[in-house]
Structures are given as C-alpha cells and as structure tokens.
mmCIF file as Biopython writes it, N, C-alpha, C and O atoms, coordinates in Angstrom:
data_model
#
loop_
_atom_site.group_PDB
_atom_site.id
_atom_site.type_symbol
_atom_site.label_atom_id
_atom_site.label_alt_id
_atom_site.label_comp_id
_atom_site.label_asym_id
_atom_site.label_entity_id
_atom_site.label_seq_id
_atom_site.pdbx_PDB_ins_code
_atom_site.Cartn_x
_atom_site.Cartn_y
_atom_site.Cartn_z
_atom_site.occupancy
_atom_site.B_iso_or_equiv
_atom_site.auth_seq_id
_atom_site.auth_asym_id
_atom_site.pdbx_PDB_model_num
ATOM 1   N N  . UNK A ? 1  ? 104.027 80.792  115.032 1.0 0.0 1  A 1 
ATOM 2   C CA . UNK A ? 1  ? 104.626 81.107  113.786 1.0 0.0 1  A 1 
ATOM 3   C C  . UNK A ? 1  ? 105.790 82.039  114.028 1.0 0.0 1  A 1 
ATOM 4   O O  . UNK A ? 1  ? 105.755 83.151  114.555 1.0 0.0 1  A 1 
ATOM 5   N N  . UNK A ? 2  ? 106.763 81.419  113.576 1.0 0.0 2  A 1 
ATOM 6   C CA . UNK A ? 2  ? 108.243 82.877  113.211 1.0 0.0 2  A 1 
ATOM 7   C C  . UNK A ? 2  ? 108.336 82.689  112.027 1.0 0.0 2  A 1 
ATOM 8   O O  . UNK A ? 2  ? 108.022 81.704  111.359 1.0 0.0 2  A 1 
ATOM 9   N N  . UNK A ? 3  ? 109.173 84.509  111.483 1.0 0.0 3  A 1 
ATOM 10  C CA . UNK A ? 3  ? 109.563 84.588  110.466 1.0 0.0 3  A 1 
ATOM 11  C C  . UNK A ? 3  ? 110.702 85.758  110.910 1.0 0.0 3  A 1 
ATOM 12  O O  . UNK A ? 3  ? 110.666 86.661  111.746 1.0 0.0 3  A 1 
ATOM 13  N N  . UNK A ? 4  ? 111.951 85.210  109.738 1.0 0.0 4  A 1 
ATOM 14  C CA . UNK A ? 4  ? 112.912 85.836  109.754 1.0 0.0 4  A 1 
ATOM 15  C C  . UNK A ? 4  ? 113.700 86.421  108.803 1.0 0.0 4  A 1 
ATOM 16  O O  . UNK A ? 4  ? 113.698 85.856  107.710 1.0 0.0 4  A 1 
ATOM 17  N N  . UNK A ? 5  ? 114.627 87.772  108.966 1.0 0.0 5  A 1 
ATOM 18  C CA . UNK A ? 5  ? 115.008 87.700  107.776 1.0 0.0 5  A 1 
ATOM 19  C C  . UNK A ? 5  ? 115.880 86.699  106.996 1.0 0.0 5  A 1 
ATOM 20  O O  . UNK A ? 5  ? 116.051 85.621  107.564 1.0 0.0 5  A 1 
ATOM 21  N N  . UNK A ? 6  ? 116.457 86.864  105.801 1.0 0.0 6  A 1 
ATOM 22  C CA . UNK A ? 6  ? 117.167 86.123  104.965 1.0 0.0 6  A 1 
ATOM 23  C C  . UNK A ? 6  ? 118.662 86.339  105.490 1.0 0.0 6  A 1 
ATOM 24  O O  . UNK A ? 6  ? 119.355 87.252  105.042 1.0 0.0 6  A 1 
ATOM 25  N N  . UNK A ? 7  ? 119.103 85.484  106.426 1.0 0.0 7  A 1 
ATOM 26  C CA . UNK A ? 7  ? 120.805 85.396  106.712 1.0 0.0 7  A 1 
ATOM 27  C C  . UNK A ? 7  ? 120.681 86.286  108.298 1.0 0.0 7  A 1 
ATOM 28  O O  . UNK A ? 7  ? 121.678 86.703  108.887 1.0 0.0 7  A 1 
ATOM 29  N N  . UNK A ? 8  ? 119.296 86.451  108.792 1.0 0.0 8  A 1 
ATOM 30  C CA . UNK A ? 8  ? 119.007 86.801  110.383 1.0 0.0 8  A 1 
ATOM 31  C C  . UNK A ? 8  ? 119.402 88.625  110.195 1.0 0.0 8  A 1 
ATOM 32  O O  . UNK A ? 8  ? 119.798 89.417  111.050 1.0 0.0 8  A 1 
ATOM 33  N N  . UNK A ? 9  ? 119.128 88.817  108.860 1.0 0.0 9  A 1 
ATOM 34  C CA . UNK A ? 9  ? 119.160 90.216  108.550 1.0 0.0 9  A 1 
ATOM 35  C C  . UNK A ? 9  ? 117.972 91.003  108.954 1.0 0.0 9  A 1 
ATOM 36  O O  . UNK A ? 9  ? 116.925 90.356  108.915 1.0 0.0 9  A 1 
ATOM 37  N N  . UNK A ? 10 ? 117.851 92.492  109.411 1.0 0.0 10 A 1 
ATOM 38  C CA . UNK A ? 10 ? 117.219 93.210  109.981 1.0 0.0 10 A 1 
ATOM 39  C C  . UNK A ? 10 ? 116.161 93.345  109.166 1.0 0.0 10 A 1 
ATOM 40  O O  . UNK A ? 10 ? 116.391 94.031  108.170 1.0 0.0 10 A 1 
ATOM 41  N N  . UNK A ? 11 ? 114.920 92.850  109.282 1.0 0.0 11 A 1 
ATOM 42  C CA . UNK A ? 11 ? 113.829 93.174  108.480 1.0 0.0 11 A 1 
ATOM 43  C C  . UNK A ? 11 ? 112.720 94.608  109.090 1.0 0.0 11 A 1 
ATOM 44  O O  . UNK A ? 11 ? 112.055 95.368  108.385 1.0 0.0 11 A 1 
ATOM 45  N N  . UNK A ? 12 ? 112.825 94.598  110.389 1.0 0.0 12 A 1 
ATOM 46  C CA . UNK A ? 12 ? 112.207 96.214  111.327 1.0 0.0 12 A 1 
ATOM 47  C C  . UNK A ? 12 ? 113.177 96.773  111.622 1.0 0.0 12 A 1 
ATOM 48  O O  . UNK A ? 12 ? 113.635 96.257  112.641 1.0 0.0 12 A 1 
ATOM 49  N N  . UNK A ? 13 ? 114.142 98.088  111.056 1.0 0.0 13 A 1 
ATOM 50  C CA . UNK A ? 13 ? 115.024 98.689  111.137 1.0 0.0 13 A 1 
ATOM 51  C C  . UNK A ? 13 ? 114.801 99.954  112.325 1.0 0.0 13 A 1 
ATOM 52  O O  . UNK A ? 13 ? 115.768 100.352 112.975 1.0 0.0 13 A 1 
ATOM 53  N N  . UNK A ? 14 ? 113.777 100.376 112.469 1.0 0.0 14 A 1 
ATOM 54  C CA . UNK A ? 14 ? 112.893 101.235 113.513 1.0 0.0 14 A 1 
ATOM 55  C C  . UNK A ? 14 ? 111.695 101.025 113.808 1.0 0.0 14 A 1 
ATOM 56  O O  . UNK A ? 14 ? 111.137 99.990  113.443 1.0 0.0 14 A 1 
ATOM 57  N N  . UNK A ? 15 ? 111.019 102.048 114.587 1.0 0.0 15 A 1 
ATOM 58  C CA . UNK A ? 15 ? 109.783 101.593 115.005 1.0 0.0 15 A 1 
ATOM 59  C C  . UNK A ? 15 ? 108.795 102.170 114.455 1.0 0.0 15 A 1 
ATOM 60  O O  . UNK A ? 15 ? 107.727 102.195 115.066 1.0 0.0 15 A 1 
ATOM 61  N N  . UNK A ? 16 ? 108.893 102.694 113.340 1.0 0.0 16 A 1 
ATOM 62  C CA . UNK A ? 16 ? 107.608 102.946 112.342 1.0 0.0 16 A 1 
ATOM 63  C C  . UNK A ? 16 ? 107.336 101.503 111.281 1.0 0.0 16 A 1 
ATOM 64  O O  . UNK A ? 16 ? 106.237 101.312 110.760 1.0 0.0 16 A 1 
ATOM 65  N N  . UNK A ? 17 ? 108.252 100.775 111.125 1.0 0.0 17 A 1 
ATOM 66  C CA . UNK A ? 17 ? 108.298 99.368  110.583 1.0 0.0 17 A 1 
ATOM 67  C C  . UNK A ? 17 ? 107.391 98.233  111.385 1.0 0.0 17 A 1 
ATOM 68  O O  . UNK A ? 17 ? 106.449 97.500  111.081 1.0 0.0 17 A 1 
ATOM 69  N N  . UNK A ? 18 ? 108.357 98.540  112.830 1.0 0.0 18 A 1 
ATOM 70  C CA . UNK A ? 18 ? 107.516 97.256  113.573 1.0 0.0 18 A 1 
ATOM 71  C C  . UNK A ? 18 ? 106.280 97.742  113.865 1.0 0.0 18 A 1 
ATOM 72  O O  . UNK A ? 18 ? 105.418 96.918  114.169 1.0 0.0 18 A 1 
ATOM 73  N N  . UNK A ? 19 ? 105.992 98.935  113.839 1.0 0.0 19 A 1 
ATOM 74  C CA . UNK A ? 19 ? 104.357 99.597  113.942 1.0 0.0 19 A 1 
ATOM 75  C C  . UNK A ? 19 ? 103.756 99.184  112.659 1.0 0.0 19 A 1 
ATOM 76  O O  . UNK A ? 19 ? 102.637 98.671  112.651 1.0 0.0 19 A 1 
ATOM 77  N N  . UNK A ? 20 ? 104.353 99.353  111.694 1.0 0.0 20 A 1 
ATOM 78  C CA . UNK A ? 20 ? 103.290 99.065  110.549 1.0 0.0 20 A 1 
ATOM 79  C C  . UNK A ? 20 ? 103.335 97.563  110.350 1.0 0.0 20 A 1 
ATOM 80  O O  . UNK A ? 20 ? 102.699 97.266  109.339 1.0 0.0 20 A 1 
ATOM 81  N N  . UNK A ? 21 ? 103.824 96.590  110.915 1.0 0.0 21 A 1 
ATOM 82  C CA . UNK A ? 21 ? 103.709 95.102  110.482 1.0 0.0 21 A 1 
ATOM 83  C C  . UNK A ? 21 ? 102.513 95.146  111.437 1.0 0.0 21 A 1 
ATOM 84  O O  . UNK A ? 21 ? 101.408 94.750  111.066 1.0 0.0 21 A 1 
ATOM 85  N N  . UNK A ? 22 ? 102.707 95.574  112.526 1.0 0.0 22 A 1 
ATOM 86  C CA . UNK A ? 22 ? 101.725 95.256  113.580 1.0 0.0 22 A 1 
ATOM 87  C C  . UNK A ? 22 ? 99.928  95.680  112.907 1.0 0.0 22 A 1 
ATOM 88  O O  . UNK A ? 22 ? 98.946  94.941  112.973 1.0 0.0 22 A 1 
ATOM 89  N N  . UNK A ? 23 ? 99.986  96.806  112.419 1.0 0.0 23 A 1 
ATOM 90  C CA . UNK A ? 23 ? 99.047  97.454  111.581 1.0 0.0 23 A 1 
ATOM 91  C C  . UNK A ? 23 ? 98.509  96.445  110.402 1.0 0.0 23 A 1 
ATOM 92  O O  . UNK A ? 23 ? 97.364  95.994  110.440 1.0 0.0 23 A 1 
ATOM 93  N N  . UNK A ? 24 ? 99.386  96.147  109.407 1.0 0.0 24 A 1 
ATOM 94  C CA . UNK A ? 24 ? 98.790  95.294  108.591 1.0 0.0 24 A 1 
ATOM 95  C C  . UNK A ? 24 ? 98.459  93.735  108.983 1.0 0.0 24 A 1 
ATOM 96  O O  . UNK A ? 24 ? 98.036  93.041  108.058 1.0 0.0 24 A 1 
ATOM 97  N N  . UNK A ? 25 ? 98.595  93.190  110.125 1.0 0.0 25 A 1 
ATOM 98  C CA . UNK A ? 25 ? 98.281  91.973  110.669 1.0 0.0 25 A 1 
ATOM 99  C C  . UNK A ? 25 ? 96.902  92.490  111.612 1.0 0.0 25 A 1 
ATOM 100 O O  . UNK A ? 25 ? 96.225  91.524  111.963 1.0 0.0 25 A 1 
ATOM 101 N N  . UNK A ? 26 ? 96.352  93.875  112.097 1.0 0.0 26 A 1 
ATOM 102 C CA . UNK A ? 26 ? 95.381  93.990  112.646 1.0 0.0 26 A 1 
ATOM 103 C C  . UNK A ? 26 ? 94.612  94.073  111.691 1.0 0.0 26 A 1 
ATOM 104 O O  . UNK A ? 26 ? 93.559  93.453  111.841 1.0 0.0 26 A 1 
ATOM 105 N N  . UNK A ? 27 ? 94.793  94.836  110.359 1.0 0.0 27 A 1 
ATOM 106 C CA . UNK A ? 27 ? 94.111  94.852  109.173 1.0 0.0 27 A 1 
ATOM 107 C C  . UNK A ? 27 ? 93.582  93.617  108.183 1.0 0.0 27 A 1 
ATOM 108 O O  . UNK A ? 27 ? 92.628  93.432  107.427 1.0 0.0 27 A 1 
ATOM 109 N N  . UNK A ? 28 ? 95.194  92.605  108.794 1.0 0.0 28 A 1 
ATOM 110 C CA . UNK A ? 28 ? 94.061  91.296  108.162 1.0 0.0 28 A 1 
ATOM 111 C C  . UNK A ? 28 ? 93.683  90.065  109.221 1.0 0.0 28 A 1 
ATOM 112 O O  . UNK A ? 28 ? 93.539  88.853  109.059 1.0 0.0 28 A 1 
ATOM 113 N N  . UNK A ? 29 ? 93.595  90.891  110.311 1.0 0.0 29 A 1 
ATOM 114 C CA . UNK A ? 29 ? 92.312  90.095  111.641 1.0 0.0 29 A 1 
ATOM 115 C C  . UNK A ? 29 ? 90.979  90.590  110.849 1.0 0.0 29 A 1 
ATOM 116 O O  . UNK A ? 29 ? 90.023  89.828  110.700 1.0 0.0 29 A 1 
ATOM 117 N N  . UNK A ? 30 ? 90.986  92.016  110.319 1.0 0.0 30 A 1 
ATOM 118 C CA . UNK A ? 30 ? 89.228  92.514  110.046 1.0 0.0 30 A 1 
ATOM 119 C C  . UNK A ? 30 ? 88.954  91.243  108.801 1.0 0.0 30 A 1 
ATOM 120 O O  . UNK A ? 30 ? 87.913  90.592  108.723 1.0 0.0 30 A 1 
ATOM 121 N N  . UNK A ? 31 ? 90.214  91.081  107.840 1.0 0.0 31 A 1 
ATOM 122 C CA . UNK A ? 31 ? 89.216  90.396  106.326 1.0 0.0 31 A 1 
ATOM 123 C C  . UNK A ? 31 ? 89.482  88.670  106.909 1.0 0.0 31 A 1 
ATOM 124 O O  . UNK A ? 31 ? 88.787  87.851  106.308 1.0 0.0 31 A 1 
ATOM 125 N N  . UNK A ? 32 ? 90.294  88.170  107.863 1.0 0.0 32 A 1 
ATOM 126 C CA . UNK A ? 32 ? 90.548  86.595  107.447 1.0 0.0 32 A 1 
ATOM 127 C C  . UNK A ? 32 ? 89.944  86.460  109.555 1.0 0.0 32 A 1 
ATOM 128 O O  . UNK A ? 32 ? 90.163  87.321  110.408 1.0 0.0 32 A 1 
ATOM 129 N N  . UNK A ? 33 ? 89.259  85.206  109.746 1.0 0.0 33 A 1 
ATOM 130 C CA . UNK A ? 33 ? 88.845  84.837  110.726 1.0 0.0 33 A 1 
ATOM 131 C C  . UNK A ? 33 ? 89.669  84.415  111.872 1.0 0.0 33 A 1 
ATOM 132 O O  . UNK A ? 33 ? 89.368  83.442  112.564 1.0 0.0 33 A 1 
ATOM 133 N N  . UNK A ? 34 ? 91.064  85.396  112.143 1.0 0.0 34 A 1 
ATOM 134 C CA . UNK A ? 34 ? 91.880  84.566  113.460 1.0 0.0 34 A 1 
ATOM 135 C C  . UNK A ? 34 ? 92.027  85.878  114.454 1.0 0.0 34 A 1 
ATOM 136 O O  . UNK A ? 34 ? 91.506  86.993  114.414 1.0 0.0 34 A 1 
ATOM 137 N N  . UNK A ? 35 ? 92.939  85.276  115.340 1.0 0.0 35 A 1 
ATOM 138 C CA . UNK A ? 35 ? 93.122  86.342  116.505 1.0 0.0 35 A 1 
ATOM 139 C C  . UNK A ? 35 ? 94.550  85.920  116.905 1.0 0.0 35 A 1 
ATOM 140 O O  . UNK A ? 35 ? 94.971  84.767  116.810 1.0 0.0 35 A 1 
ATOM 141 N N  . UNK A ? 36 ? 95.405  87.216  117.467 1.0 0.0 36 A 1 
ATOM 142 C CA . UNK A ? 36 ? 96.578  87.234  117.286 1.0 0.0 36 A 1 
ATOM 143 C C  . UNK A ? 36 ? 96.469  86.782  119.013 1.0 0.0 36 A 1 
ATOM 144 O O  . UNK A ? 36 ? 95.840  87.612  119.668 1.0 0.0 36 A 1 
ATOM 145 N N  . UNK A ? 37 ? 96.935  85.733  119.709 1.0 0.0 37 A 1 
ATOM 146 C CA . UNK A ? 37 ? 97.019  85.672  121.198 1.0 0.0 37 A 1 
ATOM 147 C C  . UNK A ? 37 ? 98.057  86.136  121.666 1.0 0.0 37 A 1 
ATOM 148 O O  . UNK A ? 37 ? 97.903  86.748  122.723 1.0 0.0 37 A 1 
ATOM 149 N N  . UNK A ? 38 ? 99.382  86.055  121.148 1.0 0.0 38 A 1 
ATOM 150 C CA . UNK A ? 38 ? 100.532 86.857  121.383 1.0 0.0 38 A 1 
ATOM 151 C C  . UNK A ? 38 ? 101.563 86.981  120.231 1.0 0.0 38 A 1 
ATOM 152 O O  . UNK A ? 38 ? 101.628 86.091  119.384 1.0 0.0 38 A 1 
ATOM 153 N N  . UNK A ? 39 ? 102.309 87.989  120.189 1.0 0.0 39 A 1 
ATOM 154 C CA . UNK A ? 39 ? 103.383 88.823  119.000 1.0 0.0 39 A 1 
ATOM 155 C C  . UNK A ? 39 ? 104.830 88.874  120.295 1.0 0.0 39 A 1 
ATOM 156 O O  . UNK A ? 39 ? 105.043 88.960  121.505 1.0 0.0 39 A 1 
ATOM 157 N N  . UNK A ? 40 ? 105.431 88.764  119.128 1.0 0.0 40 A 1 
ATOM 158 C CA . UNK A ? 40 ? 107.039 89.876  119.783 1.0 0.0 40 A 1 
ATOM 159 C C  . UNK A ? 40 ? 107.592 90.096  118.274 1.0 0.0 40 A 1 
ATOM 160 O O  . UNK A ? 40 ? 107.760 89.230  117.415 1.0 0.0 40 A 1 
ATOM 161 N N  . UNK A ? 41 ? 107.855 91.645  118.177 1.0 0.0 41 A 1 
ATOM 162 C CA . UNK A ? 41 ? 108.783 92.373  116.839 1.0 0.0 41 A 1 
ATOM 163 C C  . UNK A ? 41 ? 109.691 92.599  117.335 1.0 0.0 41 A 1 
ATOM 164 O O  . UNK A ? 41 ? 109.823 93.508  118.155 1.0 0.0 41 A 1 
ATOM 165 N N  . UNK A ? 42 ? 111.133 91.322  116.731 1.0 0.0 42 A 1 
ATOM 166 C CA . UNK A ? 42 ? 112.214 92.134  117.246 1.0 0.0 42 A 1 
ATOM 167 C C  . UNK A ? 42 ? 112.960 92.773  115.760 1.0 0.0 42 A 1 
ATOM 168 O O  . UNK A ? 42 ? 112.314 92.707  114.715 1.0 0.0 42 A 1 
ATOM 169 N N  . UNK A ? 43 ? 114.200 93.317  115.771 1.0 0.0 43 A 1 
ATOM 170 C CA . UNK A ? 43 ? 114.818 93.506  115.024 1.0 0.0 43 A 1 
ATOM 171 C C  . UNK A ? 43 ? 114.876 92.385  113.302 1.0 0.0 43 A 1 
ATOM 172 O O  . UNK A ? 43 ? 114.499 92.840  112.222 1.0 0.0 43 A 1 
ATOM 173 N N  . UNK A ? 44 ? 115.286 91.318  113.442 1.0 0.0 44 A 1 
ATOM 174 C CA . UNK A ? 44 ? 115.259 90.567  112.647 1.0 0.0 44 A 1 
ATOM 175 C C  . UNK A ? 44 ? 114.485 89.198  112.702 1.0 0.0 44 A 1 
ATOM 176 O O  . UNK A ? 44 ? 114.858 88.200  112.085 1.0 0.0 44 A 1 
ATOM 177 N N  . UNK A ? 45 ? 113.298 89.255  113.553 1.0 0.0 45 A 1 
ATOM 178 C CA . UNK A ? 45 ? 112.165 88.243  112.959 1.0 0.0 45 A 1 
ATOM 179 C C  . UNK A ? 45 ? 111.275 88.738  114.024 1.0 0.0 45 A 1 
ATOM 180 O O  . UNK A ? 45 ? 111.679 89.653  114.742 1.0 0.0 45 A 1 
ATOM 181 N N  . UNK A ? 46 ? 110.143 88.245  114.195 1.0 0.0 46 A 1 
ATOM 182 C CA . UNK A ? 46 ? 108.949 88.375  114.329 1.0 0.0 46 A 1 
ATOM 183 C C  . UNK A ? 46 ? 108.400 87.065  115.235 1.0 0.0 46 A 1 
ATOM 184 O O  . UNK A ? 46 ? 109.040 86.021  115.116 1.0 0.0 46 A 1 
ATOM 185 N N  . UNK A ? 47 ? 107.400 87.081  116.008 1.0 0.0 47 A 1 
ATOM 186 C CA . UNK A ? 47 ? 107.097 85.501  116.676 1.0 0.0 47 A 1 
ATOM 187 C C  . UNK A ? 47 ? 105.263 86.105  116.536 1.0 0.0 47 A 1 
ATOM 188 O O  . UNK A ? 47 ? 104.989 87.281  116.773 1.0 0.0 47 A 1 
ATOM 189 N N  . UNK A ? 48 ? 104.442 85.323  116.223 1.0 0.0 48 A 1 
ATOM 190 C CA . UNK A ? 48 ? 103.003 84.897  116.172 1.0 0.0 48 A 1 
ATOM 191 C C  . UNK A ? 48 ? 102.766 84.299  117.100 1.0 0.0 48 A 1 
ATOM 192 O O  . UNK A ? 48 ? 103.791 83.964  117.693 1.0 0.0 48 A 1 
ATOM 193 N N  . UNK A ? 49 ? 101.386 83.802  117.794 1.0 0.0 49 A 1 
ATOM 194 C CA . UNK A ? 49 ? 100.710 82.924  118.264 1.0 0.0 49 A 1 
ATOM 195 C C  . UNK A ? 49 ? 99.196  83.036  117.907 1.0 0.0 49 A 1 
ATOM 196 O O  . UNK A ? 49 ? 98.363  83.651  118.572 1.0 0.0 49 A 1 
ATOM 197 N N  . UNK A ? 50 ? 98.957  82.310  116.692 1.0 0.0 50 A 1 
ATOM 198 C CA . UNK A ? 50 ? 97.225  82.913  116.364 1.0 0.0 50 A 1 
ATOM 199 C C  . UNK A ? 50 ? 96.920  81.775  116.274 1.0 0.0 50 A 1 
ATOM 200 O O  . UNK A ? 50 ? 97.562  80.837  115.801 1.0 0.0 50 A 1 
ATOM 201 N N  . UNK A ? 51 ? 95.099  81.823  117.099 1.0 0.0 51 A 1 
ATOM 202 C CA . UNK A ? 51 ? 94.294  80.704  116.869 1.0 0.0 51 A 1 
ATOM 203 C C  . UNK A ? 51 ? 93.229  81.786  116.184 1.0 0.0 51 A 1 
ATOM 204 O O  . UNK A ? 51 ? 92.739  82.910  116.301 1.0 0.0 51 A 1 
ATOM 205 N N  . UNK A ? 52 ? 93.261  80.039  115.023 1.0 0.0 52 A 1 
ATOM 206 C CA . UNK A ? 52 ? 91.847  80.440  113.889 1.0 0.0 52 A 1 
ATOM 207 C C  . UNK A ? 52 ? 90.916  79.095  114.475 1.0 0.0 52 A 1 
ATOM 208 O O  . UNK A ? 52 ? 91.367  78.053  114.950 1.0 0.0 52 A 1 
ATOM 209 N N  . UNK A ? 53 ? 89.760  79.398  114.317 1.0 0.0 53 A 1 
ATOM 210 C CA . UNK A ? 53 ? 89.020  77.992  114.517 1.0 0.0 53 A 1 
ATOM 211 C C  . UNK A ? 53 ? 88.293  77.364  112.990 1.0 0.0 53 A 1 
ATOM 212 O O  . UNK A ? 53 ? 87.924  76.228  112.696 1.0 0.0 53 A 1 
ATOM 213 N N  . UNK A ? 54 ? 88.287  78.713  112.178 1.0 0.0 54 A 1 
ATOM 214 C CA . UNK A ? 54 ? 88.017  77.847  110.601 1.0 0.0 54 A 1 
ATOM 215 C C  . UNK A ? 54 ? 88.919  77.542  109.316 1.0 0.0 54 A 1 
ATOM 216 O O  . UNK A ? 54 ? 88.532  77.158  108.212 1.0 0.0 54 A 1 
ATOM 217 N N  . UNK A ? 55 ? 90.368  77.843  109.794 1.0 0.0 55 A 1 
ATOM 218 C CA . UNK A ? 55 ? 91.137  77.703  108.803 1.0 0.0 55 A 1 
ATOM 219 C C  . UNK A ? 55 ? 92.288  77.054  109.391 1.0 0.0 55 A 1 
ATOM 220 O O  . UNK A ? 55 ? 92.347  76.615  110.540 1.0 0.0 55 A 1 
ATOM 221 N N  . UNK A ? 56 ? 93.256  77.028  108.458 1.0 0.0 56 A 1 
ATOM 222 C CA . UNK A ? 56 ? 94.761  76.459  109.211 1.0 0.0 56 A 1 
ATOM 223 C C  . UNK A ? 56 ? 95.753  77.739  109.288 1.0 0.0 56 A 1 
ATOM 224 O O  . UNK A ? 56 ? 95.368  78.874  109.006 1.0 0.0 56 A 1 
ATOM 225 N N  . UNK A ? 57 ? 96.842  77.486  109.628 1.0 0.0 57 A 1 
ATOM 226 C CA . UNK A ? 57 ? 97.643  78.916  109.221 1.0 0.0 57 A 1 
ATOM 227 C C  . UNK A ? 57 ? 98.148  78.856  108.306 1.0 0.0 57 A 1 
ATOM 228 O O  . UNK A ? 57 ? 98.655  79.880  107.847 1.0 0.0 57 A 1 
ATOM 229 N N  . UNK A ? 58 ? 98.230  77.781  107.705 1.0 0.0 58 A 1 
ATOM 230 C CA . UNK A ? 58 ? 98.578  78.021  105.792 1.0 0.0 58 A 1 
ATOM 231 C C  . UNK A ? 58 ? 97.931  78.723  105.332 1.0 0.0 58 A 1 
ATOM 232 O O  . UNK A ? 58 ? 98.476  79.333  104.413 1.0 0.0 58 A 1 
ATOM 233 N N  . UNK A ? 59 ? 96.472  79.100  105.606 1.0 0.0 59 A 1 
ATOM 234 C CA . UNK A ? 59 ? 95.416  79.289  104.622 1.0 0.0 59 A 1 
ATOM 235 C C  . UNK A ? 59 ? 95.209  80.750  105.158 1.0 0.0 59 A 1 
ATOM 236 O O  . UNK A ? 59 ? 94.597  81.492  104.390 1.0 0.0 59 A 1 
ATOM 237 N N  . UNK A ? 60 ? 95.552  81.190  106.149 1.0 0.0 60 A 1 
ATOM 238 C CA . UNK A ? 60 ? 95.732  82.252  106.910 1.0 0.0 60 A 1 
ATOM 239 C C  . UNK A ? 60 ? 96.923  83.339  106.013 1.0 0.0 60 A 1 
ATOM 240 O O  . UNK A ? 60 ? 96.703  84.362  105.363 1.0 0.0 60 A 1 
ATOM 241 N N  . UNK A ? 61 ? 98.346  82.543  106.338 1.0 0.0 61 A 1 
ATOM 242 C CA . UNK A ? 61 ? 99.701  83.276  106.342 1.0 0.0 61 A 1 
ATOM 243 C C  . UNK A ? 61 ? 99.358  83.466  104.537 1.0 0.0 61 A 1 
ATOM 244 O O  . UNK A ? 61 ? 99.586  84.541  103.982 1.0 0.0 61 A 1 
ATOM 245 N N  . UNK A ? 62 ? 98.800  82.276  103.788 1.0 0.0 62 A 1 
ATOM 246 C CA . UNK A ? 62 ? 99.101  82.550  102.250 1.0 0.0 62 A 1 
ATOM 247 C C  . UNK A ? 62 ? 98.626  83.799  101.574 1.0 0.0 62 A 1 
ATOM 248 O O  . UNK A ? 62 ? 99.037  84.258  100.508 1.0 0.0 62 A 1 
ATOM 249 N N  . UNK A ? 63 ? 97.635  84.307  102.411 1.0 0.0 63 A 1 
ATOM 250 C CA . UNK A ? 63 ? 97.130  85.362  101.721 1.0 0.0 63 A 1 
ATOM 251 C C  . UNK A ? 63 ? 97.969  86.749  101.574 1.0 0.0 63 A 1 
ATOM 252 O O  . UNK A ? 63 ? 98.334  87.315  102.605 1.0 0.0 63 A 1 
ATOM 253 N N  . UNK A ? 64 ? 98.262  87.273  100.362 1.0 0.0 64 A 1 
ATOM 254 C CA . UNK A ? 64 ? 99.047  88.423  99.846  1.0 0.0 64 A 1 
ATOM 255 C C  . UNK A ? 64 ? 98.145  89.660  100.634 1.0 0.0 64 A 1 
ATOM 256 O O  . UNK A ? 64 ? 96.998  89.537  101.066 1.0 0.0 64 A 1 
ATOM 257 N N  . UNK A ? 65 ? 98.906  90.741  100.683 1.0 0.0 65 A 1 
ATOM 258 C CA . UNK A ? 65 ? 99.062  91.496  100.944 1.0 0.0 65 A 1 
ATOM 259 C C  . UNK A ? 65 ? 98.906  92.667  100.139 1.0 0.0 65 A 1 
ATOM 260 O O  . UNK A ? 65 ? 100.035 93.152  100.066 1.0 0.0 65 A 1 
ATOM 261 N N  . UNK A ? 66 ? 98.249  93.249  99.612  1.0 0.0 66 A 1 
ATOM 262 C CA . UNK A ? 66 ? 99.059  94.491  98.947  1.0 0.0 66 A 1 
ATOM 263 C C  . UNK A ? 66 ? 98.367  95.738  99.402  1.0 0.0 66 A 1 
ATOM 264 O O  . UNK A ? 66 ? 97.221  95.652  99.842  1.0 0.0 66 A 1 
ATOM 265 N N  . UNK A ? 67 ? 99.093  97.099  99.313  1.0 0.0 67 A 1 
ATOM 266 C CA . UNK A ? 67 ? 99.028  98.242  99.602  1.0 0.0 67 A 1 
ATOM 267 C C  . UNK A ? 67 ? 98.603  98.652  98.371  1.0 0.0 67 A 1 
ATOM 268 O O  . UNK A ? 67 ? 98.380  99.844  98.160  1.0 0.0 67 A 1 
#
C-alpha cells in the first residue's frame, strides 16, 4: 500500500508527524487483525506492506480513525 499527498505535497513535515503516523498504525494493529511486515515515512507519502489473514486491505485501510 502507498499513500500520498495531494499534488506529492508534504504530508510528514518533521519527525514528530512521521512518529505519530507510525503510532496510530501500531494502535490499529491492537483493534484490527494485521501486521505491518515493512513501512518507509518519507516526506510526502508513506509505503505499507501488511499481511492480514482475515480481512482484505480495504476492510483494513477503511476504518476511520479518530482521536
């Protein structure tokens, strides 16, 4: 999975950003059933590699977020 910003704009501006994406994707390993096999946070997108064995990653990525 990648995600990027809108027009390859900076979405982790420092490293309290790319720390906290990293944070809320360990936070939803505890509630949804996958495992992250490898990450890279760069500046303006992000790269995944997660295997789930009971869901898809639609059913994974759709779930909101909130603080």
């Amino acid at each position: 999975m990648m995600t990027r910003g809108v027009n390859k704009e900076y979405i982790f501006n420092d490293k309290f950003q790319r720390d906290m994406i990293l944070k809320i994707i360990e936070e939803k390993m505890q509630e949804e059933p996958f495992k992250v096999v490898a990450y890279c946070v760069m500046g303006n997108h992000l790269h995944l590699i997660i295997h789930t064995d009971k869901q898809t990653l639609i059913e994974v990525m759709k779930k909101k977020y909130y603080r």
